[in-house]
C-alpha positions as a Markdown table, in Angstrom:
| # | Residue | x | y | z |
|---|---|---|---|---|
| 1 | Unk | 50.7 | 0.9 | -87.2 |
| 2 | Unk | 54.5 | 1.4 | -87.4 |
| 3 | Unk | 55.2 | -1.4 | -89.7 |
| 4 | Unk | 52.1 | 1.1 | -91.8 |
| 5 | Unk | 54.3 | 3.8 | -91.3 |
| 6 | Unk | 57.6 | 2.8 | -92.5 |
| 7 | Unk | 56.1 | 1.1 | -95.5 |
| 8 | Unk | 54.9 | 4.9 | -96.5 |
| 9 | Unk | 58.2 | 6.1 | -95.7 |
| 10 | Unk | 60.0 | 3.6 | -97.8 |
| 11 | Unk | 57.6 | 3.9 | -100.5 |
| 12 | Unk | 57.7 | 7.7 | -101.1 |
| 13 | Unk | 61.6 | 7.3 | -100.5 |
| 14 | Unk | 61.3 | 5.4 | -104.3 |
| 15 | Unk | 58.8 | 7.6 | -105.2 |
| 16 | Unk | 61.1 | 10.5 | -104.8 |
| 17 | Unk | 63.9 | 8.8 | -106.3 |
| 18 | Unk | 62.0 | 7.7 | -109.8 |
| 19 | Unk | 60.3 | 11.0 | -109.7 |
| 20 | Unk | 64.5 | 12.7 | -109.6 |
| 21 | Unk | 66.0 | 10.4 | -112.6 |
| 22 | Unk | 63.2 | 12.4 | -114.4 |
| 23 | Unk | 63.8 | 15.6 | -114.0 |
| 24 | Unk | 66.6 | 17.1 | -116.2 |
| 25 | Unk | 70.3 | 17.0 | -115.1 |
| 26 | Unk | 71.5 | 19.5 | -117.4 |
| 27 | Unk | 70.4 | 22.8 | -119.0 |
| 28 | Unk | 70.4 | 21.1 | -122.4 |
| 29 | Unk | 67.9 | 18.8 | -121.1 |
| 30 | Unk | 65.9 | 21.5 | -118.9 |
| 31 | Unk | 65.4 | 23.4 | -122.5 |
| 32 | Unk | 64.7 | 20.4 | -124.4 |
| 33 | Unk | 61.8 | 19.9 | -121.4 |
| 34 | Unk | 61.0 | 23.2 | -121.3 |
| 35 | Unk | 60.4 | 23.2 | -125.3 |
| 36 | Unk | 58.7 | 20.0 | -125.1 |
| 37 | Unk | 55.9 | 21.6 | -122.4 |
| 38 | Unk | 55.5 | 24.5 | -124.3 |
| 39 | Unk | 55.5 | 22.5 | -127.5 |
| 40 | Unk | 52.0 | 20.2 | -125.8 |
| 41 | Unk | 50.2 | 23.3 | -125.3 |
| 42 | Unk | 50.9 | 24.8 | -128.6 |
| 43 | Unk | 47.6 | 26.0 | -130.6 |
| 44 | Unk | 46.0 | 28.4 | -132.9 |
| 45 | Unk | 44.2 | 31.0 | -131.8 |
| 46 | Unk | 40.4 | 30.7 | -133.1 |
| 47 | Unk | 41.2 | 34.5 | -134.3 |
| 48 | Unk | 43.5 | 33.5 | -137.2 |
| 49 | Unk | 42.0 | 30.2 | -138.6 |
| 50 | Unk | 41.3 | 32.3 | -141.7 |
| 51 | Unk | 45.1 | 33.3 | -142.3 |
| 52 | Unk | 47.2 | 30.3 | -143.1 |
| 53 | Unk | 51.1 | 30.2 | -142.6 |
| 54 | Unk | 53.9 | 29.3 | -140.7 |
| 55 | Unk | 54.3 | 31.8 | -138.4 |
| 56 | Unk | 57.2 | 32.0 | -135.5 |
| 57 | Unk | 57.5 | 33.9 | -132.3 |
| 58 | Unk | 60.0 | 33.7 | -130.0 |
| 59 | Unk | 59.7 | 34.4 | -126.5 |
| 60 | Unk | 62.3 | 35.2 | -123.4 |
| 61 | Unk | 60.8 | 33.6 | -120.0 |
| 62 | Unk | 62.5 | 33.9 | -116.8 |
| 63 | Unk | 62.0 | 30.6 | -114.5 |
| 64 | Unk | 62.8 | 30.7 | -111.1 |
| 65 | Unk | 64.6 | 27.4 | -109.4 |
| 66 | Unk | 61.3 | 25.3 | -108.4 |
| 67 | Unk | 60.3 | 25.4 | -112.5 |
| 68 | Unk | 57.5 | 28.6 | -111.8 |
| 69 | Unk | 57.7 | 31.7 | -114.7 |
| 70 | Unk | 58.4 | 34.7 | -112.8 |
| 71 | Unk | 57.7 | 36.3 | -116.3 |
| 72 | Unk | 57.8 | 36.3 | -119.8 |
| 73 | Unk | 58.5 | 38.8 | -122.8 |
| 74 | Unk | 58.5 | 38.6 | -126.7 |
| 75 | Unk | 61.6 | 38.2 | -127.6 |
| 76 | Unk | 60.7 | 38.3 | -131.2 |
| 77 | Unk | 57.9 | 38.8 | -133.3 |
| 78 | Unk | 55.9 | 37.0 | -135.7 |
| 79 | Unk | 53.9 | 39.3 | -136.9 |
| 80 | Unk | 50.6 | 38.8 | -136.1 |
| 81 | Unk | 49.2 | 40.1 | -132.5 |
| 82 | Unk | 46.7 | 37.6 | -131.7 |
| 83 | Unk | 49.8 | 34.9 | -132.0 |
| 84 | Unk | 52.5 | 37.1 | -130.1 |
| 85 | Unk | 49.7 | 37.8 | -127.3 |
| 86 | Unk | 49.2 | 33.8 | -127.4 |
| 87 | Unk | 52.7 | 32.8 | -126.8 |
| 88 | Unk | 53.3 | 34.8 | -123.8 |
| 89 | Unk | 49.9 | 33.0 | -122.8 |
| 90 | Unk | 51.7 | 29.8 | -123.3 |
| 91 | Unk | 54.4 | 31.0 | -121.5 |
| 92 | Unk | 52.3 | 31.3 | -118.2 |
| 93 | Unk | 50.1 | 28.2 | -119.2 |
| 94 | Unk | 53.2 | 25.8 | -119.2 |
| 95 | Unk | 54.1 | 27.1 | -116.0 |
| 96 | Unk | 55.4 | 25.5 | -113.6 |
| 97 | Unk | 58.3 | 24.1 | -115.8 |
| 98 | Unk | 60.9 | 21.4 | -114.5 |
| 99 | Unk | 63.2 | 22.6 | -111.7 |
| 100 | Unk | 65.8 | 24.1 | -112.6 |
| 101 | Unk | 69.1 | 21.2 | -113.1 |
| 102 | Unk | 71.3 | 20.9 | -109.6 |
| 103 | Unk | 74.2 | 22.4 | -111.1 |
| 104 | Unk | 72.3 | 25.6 | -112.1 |
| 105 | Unk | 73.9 | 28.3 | -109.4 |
| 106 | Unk | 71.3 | 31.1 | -109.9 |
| 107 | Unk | 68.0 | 31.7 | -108.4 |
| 108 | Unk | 66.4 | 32.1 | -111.9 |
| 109 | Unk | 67.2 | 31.8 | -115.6 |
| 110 | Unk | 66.4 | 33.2 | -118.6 |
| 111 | Unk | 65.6 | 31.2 | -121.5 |
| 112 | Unk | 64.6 | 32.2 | -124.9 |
| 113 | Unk | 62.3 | 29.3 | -127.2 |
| 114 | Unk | 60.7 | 29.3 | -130.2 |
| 115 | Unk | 56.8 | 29.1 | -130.7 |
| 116 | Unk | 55.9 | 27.4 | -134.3 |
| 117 | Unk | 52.4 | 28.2 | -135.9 |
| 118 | Unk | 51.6 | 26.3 | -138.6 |
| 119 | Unk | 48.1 | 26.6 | -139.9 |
| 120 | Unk | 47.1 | 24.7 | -142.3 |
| 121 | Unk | 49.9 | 22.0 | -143.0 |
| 122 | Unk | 51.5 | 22.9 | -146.2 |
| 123 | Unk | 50.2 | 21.1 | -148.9 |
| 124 | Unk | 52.2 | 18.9 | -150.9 |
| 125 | Unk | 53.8 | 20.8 | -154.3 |
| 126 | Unk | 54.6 | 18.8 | -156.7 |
| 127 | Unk | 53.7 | 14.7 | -157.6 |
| 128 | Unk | 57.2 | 13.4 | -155.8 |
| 129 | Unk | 56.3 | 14.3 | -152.5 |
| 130 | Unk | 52.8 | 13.3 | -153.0 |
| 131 | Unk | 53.6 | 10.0 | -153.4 |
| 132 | Unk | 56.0 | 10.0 | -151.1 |
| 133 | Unk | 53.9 | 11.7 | -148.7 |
| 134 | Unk | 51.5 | 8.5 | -149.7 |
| 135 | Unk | 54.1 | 5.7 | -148.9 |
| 136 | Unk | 54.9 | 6.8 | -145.8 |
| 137 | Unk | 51.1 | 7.0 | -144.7 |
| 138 | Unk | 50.9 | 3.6 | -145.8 |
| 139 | Unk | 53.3 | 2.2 | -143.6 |
């Protein structure tokens, strides 16, 4: 039973420590993680199939030192309602985010990231990047 128990112990010591060379170091990389969560859940709203473009919102969330949103707000509009209302949403949806990095000394921080909507993919304008556009699906 106790050789049981410290094999647990030493194993969820390595856990721990892979699981910490994971999580972001800096605030560069907490943003670049933070973008990349919110970047997986990224999607168009059923309500605006029927108006293609590229559309950007940006929005302010304030995360609190174990990753959770405490909240978010627009920061930025892209015009449409159904795709501001659906970035805050994402806001909330990627929650909780990384920890905040060790060398962060405040409680929370306040971060401001792009959400992209591109809907549908631009088509290609002229024969160049058709072809191009070609060769590189061929590879």
């Amino acid at each position: 039973m106790l050789r049981f128990l410290l094999s647990a112990l030493v194993l969820g010591v390595c856990v721990t420590a892979a699981q910490a060379e994971d999580l972001p170091q800096t605030v560069a990389q907490w943003r670049q993680a933070a973008w990349t969560r919110l970047a997986q859940l990224s999607n168009i709203p059923p309500e605006v199939v029927d108006k293609p473009g590229t559309y950007q919102a940006e929005v302010t969330i304030i995360v609190r030192r174990d990753g959770s949103v405490a909240r978010s707000e627009l920061a930025q509009s892209c015009g449409k309602d159904e795709l501001d209302e659906n970035a805050l949403r994402l806001a909330h949806m990627a929650s909780p985010l990384p920890p905040l990095p060790p060398d962060m000394p405040f409680a929370t921080m306040s971060v401001t990231l792009p959400v992209v909507y591109a809907y549908p993919p631009r088509p290609p304008r002229t024969v160049r990047e058709l072809r191009r556009l070609r060769k590189d699906i061929s590879r």
